[in-house]
C-alpha positions as CSV (number, residue, x, y, z in Angstrom):
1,X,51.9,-43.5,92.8
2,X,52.0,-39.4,92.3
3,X,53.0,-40.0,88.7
4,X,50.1,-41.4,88.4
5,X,47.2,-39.4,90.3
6,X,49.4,-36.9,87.9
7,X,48.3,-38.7,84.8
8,X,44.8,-39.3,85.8
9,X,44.2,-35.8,87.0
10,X,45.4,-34.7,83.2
11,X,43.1,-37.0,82.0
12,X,40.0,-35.4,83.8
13,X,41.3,-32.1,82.5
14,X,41.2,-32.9,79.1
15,X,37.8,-34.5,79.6
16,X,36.6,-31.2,81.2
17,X,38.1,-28.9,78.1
18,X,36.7,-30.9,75.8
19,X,33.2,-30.8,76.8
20,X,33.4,-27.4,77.7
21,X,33.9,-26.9,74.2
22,X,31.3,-28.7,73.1
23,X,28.9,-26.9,75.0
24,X,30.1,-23.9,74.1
25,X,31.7,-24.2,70.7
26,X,29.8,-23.1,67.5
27,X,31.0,-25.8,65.2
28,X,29.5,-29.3,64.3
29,X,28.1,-31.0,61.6
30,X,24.4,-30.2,60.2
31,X,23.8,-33.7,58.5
32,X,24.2,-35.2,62.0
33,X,21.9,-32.7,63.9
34,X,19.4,-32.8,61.4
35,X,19.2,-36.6,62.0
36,X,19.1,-37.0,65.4
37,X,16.2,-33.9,65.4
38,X,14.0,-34.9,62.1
39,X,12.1,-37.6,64.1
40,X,11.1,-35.7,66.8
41,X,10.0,-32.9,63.7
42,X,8.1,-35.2,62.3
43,X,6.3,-36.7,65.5
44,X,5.3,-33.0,67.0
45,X,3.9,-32.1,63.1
46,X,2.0,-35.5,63.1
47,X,1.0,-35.4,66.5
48,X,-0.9,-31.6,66.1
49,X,-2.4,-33.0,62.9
50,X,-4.0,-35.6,64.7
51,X,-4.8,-33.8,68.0
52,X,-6.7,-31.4,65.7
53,X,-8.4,-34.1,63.4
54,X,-9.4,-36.2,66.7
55,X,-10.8,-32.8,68.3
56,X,-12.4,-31.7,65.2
57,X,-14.1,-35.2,64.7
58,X,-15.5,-34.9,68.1
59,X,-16.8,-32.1,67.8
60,X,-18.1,-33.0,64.6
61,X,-19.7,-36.3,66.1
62,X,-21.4,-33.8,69.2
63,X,-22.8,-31.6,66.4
64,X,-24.1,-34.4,64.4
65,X,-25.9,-35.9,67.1
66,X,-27.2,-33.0,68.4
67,X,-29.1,-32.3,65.1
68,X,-30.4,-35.7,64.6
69,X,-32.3,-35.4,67.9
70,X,-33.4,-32.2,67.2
71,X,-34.9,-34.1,64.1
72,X,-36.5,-36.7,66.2
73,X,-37.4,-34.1,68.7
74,X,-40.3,-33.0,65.7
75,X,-41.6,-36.5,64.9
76,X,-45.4,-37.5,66.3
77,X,-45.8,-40.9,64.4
78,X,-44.3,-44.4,65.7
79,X,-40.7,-44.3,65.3
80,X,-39.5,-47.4,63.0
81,X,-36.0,-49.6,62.5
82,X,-36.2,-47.9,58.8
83,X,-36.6,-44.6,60.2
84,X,-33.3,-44.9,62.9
85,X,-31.6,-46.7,60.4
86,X,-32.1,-43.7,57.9
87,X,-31.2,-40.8,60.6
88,X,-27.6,-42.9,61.0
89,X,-27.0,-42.3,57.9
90,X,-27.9,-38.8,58.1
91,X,-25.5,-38.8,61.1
92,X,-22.8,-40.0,59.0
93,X,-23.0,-37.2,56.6
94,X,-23.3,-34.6,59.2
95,X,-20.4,-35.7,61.0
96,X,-18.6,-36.0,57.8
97,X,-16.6,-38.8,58.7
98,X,-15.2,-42.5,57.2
99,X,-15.1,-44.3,60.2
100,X,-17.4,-46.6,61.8
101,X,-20.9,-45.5,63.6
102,X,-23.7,-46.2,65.6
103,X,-27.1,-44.6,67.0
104,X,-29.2,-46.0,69.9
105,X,-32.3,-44.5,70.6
106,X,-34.4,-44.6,73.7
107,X,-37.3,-43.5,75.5
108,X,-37.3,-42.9,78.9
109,X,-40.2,-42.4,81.3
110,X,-40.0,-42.0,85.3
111,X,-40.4,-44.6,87.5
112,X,-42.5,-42.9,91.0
113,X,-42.6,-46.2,93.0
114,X,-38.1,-46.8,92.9
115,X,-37.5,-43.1,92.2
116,X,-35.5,-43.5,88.8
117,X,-35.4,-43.7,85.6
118,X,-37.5,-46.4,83.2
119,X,-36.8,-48.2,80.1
120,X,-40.2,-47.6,77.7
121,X,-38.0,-48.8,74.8
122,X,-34.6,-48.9,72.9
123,X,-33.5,-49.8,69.5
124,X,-29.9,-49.5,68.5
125,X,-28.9,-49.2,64.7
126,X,-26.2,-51.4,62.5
127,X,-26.6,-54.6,64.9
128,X,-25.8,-52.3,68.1
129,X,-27.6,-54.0,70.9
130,X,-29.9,-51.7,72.8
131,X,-29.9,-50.9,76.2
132,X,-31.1,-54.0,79.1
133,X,-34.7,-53.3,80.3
134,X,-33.1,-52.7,83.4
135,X,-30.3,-50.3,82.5
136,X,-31.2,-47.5,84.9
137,X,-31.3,-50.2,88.6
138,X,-28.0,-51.1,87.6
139,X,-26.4,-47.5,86.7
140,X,-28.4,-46.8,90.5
141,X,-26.6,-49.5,92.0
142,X,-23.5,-49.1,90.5
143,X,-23.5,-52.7,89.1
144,X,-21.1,-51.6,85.9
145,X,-19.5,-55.0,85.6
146,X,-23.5,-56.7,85.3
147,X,-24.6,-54.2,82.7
148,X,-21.3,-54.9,80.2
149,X,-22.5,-58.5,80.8
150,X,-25.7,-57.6,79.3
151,X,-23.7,-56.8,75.9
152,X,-22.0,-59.8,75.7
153,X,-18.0,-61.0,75.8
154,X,-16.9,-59.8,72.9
155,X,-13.6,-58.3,72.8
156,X,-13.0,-57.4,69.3
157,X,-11.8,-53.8,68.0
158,X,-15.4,-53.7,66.7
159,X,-18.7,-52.5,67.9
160,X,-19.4,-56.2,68.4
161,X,-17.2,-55.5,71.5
162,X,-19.1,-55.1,74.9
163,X,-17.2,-52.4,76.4
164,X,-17.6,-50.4,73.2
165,X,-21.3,-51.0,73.7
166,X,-21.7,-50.0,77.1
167,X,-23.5,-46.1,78.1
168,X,-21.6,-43.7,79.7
169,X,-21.5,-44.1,83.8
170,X,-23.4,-40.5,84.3
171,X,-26.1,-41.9,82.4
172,X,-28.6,-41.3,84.6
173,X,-27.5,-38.2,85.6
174,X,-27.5,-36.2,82.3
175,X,-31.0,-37.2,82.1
176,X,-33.1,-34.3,83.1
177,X,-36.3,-34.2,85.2
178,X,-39.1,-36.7,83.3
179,X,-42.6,-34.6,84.0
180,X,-45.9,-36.4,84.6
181,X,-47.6,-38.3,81.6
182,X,-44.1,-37.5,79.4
183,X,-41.7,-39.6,78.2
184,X,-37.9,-38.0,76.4
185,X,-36.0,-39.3,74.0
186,X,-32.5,-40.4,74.6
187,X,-30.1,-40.8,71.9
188,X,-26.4,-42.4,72.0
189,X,-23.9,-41.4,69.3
190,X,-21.0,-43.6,69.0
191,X,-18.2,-43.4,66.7
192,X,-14.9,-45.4,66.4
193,X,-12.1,-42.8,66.2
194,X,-8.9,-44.3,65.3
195,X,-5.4,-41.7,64.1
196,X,-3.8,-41.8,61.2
197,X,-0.7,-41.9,62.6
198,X,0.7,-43.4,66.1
199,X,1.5,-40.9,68.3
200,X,0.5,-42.4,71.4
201,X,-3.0,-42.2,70.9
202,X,-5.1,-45.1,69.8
203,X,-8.3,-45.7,69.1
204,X,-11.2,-43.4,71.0
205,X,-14.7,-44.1,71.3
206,X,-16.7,-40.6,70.6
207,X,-20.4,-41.0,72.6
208,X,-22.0,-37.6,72.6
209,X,-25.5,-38.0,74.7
210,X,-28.5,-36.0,74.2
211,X,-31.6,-35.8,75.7
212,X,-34.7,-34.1,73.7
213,X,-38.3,-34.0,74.8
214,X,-40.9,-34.7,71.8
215,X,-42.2,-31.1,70.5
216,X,-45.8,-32.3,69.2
217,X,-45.9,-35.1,71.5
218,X,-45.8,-36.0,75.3
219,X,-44.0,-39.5,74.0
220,X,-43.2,-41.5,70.6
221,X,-43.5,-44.8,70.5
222,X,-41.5,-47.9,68.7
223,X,-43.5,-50.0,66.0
224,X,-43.7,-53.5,67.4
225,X,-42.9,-52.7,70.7
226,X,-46.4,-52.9,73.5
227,X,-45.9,-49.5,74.8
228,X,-45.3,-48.9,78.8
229,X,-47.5,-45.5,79.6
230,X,-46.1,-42.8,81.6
231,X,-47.4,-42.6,84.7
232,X,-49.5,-38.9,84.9
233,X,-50.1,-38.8,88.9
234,X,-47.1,-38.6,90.4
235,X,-45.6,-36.0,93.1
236,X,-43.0,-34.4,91.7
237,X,-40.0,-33.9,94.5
238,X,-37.1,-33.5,91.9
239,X,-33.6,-32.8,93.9
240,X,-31.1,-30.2,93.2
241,X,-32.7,-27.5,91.1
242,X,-36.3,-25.3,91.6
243,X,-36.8,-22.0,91.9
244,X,-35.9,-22.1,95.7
245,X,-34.3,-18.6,95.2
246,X,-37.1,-16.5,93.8
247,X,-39.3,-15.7,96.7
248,X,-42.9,-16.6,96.8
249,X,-45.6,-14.5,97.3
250,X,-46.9,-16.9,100.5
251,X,-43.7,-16.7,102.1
252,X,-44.3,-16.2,106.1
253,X,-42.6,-13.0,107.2
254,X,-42.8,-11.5,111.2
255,X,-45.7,-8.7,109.9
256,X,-46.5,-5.8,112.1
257,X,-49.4,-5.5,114.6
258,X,-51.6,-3.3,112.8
259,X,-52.8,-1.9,116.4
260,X,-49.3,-1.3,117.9
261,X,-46.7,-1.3,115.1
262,X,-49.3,1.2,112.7
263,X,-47.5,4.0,111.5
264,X,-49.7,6.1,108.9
265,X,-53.8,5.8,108.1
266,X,-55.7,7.2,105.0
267,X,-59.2,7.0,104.8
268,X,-59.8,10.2,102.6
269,X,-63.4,10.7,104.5
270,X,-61.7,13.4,106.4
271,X,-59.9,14.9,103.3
272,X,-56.1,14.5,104.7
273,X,-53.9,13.7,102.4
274,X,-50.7,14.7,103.9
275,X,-47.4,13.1,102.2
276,X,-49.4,12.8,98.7
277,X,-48.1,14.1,95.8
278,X,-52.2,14.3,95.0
279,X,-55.0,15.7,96.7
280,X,-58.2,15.0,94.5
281,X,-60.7,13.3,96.4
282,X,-64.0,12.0,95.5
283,X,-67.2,11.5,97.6
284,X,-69.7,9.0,95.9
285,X,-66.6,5.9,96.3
286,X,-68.4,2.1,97.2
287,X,-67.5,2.8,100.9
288,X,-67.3,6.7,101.1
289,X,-64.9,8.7,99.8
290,X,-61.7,7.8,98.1
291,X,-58.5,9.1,96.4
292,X,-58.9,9.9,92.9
293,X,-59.8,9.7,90.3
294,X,-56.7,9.2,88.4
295,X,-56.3,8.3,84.9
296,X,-53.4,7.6,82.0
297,X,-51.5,10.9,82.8
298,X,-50.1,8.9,85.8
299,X,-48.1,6.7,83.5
300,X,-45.3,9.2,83.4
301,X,-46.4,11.3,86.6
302,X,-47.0,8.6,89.4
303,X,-49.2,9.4,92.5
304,X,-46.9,9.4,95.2
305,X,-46.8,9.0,98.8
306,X,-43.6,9.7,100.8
307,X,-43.1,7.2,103.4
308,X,-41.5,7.5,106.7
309,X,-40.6,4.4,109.1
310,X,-39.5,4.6,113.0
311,X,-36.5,2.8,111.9
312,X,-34.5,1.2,109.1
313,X,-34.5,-2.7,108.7
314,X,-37.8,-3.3,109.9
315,X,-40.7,-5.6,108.0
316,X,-43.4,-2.9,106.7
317,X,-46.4,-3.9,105.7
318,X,-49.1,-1.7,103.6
319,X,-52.6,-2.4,102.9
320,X,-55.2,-0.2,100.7
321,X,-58.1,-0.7,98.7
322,X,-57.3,-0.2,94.7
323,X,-60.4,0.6,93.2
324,X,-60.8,0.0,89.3
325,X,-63.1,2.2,87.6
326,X,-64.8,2.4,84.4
327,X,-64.1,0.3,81.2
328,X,-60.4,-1.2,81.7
329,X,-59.4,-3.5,78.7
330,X,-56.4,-5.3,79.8
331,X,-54.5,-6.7,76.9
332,X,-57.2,-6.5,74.3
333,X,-55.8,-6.3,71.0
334,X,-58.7,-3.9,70.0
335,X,-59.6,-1.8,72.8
336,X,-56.5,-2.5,75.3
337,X,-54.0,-0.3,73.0
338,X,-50.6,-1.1,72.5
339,X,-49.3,-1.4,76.0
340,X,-52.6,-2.7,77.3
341,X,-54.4,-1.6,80.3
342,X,-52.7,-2.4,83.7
343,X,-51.9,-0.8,87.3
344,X,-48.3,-0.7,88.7
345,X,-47.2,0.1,92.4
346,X,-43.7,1.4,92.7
347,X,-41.0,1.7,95.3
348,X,-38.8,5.1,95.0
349,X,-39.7,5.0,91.3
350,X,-39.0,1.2,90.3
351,X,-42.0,-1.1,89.5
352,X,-42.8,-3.8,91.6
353,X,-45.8,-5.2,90.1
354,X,-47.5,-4.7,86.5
355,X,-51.5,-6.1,86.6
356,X,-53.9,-5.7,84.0
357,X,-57.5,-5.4,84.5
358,X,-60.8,-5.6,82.8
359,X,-64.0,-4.5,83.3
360,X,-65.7,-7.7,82.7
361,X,-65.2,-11.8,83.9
362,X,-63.0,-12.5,80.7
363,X,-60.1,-14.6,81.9
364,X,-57.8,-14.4,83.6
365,X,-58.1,-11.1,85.0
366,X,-60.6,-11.9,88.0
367,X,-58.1,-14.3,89.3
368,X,-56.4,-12.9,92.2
369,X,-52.6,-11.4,91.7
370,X,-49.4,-12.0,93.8
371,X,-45.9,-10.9,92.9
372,X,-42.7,-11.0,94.7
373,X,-39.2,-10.3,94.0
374,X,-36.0,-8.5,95.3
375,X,-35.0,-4.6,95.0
376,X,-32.0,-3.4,96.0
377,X,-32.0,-4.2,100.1
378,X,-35.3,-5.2,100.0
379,X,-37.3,-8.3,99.6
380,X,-40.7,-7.5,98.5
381,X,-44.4,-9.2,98.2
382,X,-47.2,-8.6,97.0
383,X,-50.9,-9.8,97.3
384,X,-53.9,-8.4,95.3
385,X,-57.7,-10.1,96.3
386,X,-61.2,-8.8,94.7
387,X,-63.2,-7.7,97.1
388,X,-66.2,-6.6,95.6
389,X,-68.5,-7.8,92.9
390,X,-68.7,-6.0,89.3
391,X,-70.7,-2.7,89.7
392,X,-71.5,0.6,88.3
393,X,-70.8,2.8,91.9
394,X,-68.9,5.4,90.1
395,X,-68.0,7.2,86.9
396,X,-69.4,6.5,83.7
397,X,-71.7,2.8,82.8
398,X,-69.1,0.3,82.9
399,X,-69.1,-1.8,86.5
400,X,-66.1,-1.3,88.4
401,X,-64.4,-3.3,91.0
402,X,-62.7,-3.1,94.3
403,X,-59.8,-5.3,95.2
404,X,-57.3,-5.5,98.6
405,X,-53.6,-5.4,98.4
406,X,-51.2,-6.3,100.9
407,X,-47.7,-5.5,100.2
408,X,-45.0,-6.0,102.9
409,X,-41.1,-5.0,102.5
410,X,-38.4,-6.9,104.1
411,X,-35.5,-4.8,105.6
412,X,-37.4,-1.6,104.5
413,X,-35.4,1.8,104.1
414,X,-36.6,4.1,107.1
415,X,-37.8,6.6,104.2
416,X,-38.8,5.6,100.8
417,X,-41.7,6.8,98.0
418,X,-44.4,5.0,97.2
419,X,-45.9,5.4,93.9
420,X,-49.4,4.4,92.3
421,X,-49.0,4.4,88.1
422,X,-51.0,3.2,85.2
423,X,-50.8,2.7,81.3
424,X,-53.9,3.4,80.3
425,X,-55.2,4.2,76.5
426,X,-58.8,6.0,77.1
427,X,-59.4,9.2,78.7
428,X,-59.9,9.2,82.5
429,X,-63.7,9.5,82.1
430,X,-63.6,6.3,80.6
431,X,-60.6,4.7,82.5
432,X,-59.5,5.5,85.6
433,X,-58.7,4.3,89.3
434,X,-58.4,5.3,93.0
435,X,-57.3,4.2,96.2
436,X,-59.0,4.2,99.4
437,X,-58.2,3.0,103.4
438,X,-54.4,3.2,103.0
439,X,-52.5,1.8,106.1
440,X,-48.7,1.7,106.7
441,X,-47.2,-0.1,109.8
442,X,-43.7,-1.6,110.8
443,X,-42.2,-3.8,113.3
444,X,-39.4,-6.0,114.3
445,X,-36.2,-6.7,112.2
446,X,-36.3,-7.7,108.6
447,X,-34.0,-10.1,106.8
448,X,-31.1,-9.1,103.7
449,X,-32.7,-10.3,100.3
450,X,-30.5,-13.5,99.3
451,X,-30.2,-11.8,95.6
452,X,-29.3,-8.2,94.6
453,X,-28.7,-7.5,90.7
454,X,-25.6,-5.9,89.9
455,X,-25.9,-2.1,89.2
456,X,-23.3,-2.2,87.0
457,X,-25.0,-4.2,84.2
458,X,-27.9,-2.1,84.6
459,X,-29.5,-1.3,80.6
460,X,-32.1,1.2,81.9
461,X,-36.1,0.4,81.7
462,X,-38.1,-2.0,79.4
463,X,-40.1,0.2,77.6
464,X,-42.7,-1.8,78.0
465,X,-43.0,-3.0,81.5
466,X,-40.4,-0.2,82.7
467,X,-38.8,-2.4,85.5
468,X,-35.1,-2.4,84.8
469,X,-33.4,-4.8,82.6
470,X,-29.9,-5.9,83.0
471,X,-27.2,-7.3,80.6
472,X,-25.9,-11.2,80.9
473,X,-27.0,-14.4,81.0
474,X,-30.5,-15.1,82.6
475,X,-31.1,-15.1,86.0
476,X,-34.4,-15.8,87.1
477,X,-34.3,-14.1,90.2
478,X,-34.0,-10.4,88.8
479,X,-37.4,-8.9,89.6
480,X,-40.2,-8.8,86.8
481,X,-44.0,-8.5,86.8
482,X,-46.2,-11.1,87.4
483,X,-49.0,-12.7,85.9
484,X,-51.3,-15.2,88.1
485,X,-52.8,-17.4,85.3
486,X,-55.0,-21.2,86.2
487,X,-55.2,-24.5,83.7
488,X,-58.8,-23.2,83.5
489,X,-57.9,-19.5,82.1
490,X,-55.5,-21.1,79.2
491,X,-59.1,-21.6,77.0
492,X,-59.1,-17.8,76.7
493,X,-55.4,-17.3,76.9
494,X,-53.8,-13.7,77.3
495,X,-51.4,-11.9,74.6
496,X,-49.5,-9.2,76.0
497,X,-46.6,-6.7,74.1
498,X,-42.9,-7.6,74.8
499,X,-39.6,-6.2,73.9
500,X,-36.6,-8.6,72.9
501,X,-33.7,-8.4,75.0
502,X,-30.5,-8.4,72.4
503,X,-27.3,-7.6,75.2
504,X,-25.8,-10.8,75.8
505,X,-25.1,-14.0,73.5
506,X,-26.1,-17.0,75.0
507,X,-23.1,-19.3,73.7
508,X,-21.2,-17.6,76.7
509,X,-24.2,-18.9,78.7
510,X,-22.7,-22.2,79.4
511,X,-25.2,-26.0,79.1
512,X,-27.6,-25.5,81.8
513,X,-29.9,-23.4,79.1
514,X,-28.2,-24.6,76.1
515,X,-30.0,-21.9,73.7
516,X,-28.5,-19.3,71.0
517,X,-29.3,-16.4,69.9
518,X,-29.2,-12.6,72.1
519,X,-31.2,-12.1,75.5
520,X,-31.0,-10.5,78.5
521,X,-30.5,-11.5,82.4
522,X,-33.6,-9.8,82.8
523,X,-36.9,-12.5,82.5
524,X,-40.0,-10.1,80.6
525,X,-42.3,-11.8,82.9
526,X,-42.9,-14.3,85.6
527,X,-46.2,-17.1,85.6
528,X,-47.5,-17.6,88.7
529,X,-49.5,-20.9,87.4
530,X,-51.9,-23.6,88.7
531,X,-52.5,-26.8,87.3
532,X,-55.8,-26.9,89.2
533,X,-55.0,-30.5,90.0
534,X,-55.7,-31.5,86.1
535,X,-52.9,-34.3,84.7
536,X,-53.6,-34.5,81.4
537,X,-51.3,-35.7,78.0
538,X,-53.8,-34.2,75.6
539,X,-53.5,-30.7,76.6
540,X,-50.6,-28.4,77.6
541,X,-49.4,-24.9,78.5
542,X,-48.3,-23.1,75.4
543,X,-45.8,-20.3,75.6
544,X,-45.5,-18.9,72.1
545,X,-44.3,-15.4,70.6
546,X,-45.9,-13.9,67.9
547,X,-44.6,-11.2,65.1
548,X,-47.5,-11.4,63.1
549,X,-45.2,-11.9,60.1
550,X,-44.0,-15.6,61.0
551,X,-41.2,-14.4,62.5
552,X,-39.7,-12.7,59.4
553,X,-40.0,-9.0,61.0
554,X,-38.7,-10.0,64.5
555,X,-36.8,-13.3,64.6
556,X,-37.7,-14.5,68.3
557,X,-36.0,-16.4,70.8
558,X,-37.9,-18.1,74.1
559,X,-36.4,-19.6,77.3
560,X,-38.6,-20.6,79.9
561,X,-36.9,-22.0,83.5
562,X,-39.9,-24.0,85.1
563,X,-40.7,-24.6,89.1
564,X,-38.1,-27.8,89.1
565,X,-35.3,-24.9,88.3
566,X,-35.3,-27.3,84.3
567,X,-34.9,-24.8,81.3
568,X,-36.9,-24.8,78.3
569,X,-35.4,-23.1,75.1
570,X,-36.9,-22.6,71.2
571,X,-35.9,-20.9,68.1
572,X,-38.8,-21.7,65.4
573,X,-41.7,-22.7,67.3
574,X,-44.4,-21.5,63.9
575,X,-42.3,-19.9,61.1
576,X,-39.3,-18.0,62.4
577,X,-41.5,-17.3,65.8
578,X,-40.3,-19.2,68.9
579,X,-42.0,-20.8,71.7
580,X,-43.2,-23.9,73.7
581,X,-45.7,-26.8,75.4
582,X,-45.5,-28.3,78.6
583,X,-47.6,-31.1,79.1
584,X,-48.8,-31.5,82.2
585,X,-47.0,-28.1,83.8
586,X,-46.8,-28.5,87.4
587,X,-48.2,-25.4,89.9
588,X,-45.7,-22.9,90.3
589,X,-43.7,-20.1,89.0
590,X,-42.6,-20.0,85.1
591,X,-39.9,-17.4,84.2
592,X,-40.1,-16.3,81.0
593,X,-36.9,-14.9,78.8
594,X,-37.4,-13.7,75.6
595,X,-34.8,-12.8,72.9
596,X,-34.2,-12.9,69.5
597,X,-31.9,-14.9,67.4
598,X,-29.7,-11.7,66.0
599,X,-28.8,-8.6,68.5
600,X,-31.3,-6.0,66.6
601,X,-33.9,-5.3,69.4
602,X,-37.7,-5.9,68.0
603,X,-40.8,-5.7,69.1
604,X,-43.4,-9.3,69.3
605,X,-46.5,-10.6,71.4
606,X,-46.2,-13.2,74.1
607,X,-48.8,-15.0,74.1
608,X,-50.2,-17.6,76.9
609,X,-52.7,-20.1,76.2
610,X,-53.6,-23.9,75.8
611,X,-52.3,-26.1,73.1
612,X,-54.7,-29.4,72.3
613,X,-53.6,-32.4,70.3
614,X,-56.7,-32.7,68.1
């Protein structure tokens, strides 16, 4: 028995040598290795070819689809079989491919009553079939296994196959917002991807999904099919998205009893002026005497009025009488000059508000003016009311104007300057302002603003505007003037100067704006806009920038994010110059981003008015 645990434990030794030395030893044969390792070469080279071919091919197939709906996106007349059938062609060449495709095209309008999306017609090329009138209740309902029943029981590797023909699950949800009296076009790319080689990957279905809204058009209809109308009265409660972050103007905030909380009063008949930077007072005001007049020298050299609180954190509100004098000209391309004619209120040297005047009815300037936004600690808001009719009560022939303004600061400093500016292009016995019955109080314990910009990416003052611009993407709630503009002042329209912002690409902006070009975080200016109750297809809001070279001096780029928090973006709106319509534009605040397609900063008009389909 010991001989032979002797033999066997010689036998493990051997064993143990021997594999030592083949783990360690240097020798072997190269035929052999080369053998057992080609296949695995040759399935890690085939596999990275076709990773990178299936990848490429999807992207491809993205790109492709992308630019036929931009194509669509332009169209007015009735869309026809010939026409969609054509545009998958064009898709084939775009996407450069040899493999088999498919476009379905529908338009989609909103349904008020179930609160989701509506069918108003589909047509799917090459024998596709389109999408079940009821597409959108079963995608609600989650009824996946009744929709694939709608495309049959084929199960052939072909587009004959009903699982091949079926929309993506999220349908629905990459569908944005459908606005009153509009219809958008939603187009299905589908492609048949299958690798050259098996490496474990068979055969893909690529189904890129955009969603375009008609440029020229509120909807296109499909020759043959009776059309289904949008509906144009709707309330629109869209969830997840709006503005909700910008702060409005009629926001309730705990003001201060004038009579208890009142810390400072001006009204100039007594000739005290302590705390202002200027003294000049006038007699002969509408209501007695008054502060002023000032005139275009305060553009660089602010009035100023050094503020002083019982206490840090508290609501302040301030109230005076702005009184416009003489022949303002607001943005009038003849007599306004090149910056136009407005009045800005400061805090500690930053703008907070930017209004232009005239010194007649023209629209939109009698409307009344609010503005609100965030700076530094500080919510602000701003509210500015005409108070007196148009007449001649001082200076020279023109009539001038008196108008209330209420501005109250959440969380206020304890001390800060206030300052009165404004660009003006005539001399101050032909332009010129004062203020009158100034009152500062405070009370109570303000609230932290829910924004503050980042410092950091701070890029200095517009040149225009001078409120501060930042770099990065958008972000509609970094402060910017205001402009309070009704459905009934688009007629006349307004056309105001406007720097492009050129610090920050917009392909590192992500999909919610999906846009190119260069912009800024900063928006050039914010439309405080109301509908007036008006739904109509045949008119719209037009947002458009203008070079006056077709966009061959200053290449433009315009994003617009609407009250529903839904972006708007365009390139070449006329020529090379970009901008937009919204039919049927509900009431509320528009921020406005403008750019330019390279990063060399120019110089273009916005302009605001009414586009009709004639």
């Amino acid at each position: 028995m010991l001989d032979q645990c002797r033999v066997y434990a010689a036998g493990v030794d051997r064993v143990r040598r021997r594999a030592r030395g083949f783990v360690t030893g240097a020798r072997g044969s190269v035929s052999i290795e080369f053998v057992l390792s080609l296949p695995l070469m040759l399935w890690g080279l085939a596999a990275m070819v076709v990773f990178f071919n299936g990848y490429q091919a999807r992207y491809h197939a993205q790109m492709a689809a992308q630019t036929v709906a931009d194509i669509m996106s332009r169209e007015t007349n009735l869309f026809t079989a010939n026409y969609i059938e054509g545009l998958n062609d064009v898709y084939d060449f775009l996407a450069d491919n040899t493999y088999e495709t498919r476009l379905r095209v529908s338009s989609v309008i909103w349904d008020s009553a179930n609160e989701r999306n509506r069918l108003q017609w589909s047509y799917a090329t090459r024998d596709l079939s389109e999408l079940p009138a009821d597409v959108f209740e079963l995608l609600d309902n989650g009824d996946y296994a009744g929709l694939q029943q709608a495309f049959g029981e084929d199960e052939s590797v072909t587009f004959a196959n009903a699982v091949y023909q079926m929309p993506v699950e999220d349908l629905a949800d990459r569908i944005p917002p459908v606005l009153p009296g509009e219809a958008l076009l939603l187009v299905e790319a589908f492609s048949l991807w299958e690798p050259f080689a098996n490496v474990g990957i068979g055969q893909l279905r690529f189904s890129p999904v955009i969603v375009v809204r008609p440029r020229f058009a509120p909807w296109i209809n499909f020759d043959g099919i009776e059309p289904i109308y949008p509906e144009t009265d709707y309330e629109i409660a869209w969830t997840g998205g709006g503005n909700e972050e910008l702060p409005d103007p009629g926001d309730e905030v705990d003001e201060p009893d004038p009579d208890t909380g009142q810390v400072a009063s001006f009204g100039f008949d007594d000739g005290v002026t302590t705390g202002f930077s200027q003294s000049t007072i006038t007699q002969n005001g509408p209501n007695g005497a008054y502060l002023g007049p000032f005139g275009q020298a305060t553009r660089n050299a602010p009035v100023t009025l050094n503020v002083s609180l019982p206490q840090a954190g508290s609501v302040a509100t301030i109230e005076f009488d702005f009184l416009r004098i003489d022949s303002w000209d607001g943005f009038d391309a003849t007599w306004g000059g090149t910056l136009g004619d407005s009045f800005t209120v400061m805090i500690d040297g930053t703008p907070i508000s930017m209004d232009p005047f005239v010194h007649s009815t023209l629209a939109p300037y009698p409307r009344s003016r609010a503005s609100a936004g965030y700076l530094r600690s500080m919510t602000y808001r701003m509210t500015m009311t005409p108070t007196s009719p148009l007449q001649n009560v001082t200076g020279q022939y023109y009539e001038d104007q008196t108008w209330h303004v209420v501005l109250t600061i959440d969380n206020a400093p304890q001390t800060f300057q206030l300052g009165f500016s404004s660009t003006l292009s005539e001399d101050i016995n032909n332009e010129a302002w004062g203020l009158d019955n100034l009152t500062i109080a405070s009370a109570g314990s303000g609230t932290a603003p829910s924004f503050i910009a980042d410092p950091a990416r701070a890029l200095g003052a517009d040149p225009n505007t001078r409120f501060p611009r930042y770099s990065g993407c958008p972000d509609y709630r970094i402060a910017a003037p205001w402009l309070s503009m009704g459905r009934s002042d688009l007629a006349t329209g307004i056309r105001m100067p406007q720097r492009t912002g050129t610090s920050t690409n917009l392909s590192a902006c992500g999909n919610t704006l999906r846009g190119w070009g260069w912009m800024n975080a900063s928006p050039h200016l914010i439309l405080n806009y109301d509908n007036e109750n008006i739904s109509s297809t045949s008119t719209a809001l037009q947002l458009r920038l203008d070079d006056g070279n077709s966009g061959y001096t200053c290449d433009t780029t315009l994003a617009v994010r609407d009250p529903n928090g839904q972006w708007y973006f365009n390139d070449d709106y006329s020529g090379w110059n970009a901008g937009l319509r919204i039919t049927n534009a509900p009431s509320g605040q528009y921020v406005i981003f403008t750019g330019g397609y390279s990063s060399t900063a120019c110089n273009a008009h916005l302009i605001i008015d009414e586009w009709t389909n004639r």
